[in-house]
N, C-alpha and C positions, 0 to 999 in steps of 0.2 A: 287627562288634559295636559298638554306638554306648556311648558314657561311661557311661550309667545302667546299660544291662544290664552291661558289665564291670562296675563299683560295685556291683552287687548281689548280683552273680556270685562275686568275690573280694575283695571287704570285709571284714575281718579277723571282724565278727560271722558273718558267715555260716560262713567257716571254723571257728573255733570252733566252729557250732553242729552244723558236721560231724563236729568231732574229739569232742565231747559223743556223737551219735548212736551212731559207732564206723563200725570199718568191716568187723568179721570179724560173721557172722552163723550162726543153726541154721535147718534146713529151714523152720520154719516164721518166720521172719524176725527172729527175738528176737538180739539183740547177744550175742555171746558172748567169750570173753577169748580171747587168742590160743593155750593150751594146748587149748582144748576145738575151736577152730580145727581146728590139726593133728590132733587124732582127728577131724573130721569129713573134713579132707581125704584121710588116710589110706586111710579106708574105702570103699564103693561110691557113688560120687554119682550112676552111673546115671539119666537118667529114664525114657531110652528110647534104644534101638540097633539102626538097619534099614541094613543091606547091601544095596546094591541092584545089586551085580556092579559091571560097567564105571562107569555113571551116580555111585560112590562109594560110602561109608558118612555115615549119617547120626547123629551122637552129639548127644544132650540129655543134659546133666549141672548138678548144682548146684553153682555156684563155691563157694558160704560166703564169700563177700568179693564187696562192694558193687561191680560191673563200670560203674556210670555213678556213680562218685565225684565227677565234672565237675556234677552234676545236683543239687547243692546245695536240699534242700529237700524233693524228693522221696524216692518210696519205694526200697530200695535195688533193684538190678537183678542179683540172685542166680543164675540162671540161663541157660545157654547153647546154643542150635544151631548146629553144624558141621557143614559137609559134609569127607566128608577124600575126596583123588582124585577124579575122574572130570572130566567137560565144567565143573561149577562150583565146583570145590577152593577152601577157602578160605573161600567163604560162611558169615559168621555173622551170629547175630540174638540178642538178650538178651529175657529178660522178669522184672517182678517176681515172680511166684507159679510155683509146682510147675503150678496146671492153667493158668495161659495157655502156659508150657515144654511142655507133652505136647500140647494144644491145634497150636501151633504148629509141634511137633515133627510133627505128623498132614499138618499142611498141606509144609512141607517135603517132606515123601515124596513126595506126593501129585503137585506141582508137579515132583519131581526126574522124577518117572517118564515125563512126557510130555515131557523136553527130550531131544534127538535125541542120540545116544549113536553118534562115530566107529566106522566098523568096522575090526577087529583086523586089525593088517598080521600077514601069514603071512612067513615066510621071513626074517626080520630088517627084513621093511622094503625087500627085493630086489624086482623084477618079476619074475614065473614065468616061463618059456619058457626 
């Protein structure tokens, strides 16, 4: 990163106009205080949830906190897909809005389904015979 974009990046103004924005947010992207926070956290943030056996589970959920805090300027990035288990555990992807998160949530599945999924060792893992 060259001198200007760090300066821009982490220039005490720019922080500020971070700590101004907030960083806890409601579904639909409005700032909210850290109490109304925890009741949002509490509850279902669900956006969408596909099981797809071996291949993993696929969760979309709303953080309520700004996940590209780093992004000084932009829109917050609220939302999340994970895969949990299978061939690509691990994978996540963020988006600003509830419809690019189900959008994207669509495409994950979609993508999980055709990567090639190990077959299940029988026997612990022994040879037969």
């Amino acid at each position: 990163m060259d001198r200007e974009t760090y300066m821009a990046k982490w220039h005490p103004d720019a922080l500020l106009d971070f700590m101004e924005r907030g960083l806890y947010f409601d579904w639909d992207g409005t700032p909210v205080d850290r109490e109304r926070y925890v009741e949002i956290w509490m509850g279902d943030r669900h956006v969408a949830v596909t099981d797809l056996g071996r291949r993993g589970r696929v969760s979309t959920v709303f953080m309520a906190m700004d996940m590209g805090v780093a992004l000084f300027g932009g829109p917050p990035l609220l939302y999340e897909t994970m895969i949990f288990g299978g061939p690509k555990d691990g994978f996540c992807h963020r988006y600003f809005t509830k419809e690019h998160a189900a959008a994207g949530h669509a495409i994950v599945v979609r993508r999980l389904r055709r990567v090639p999924c190990p077959p299940l060792i029988h026997n612990g893992g022994r040879p037969r015979g």
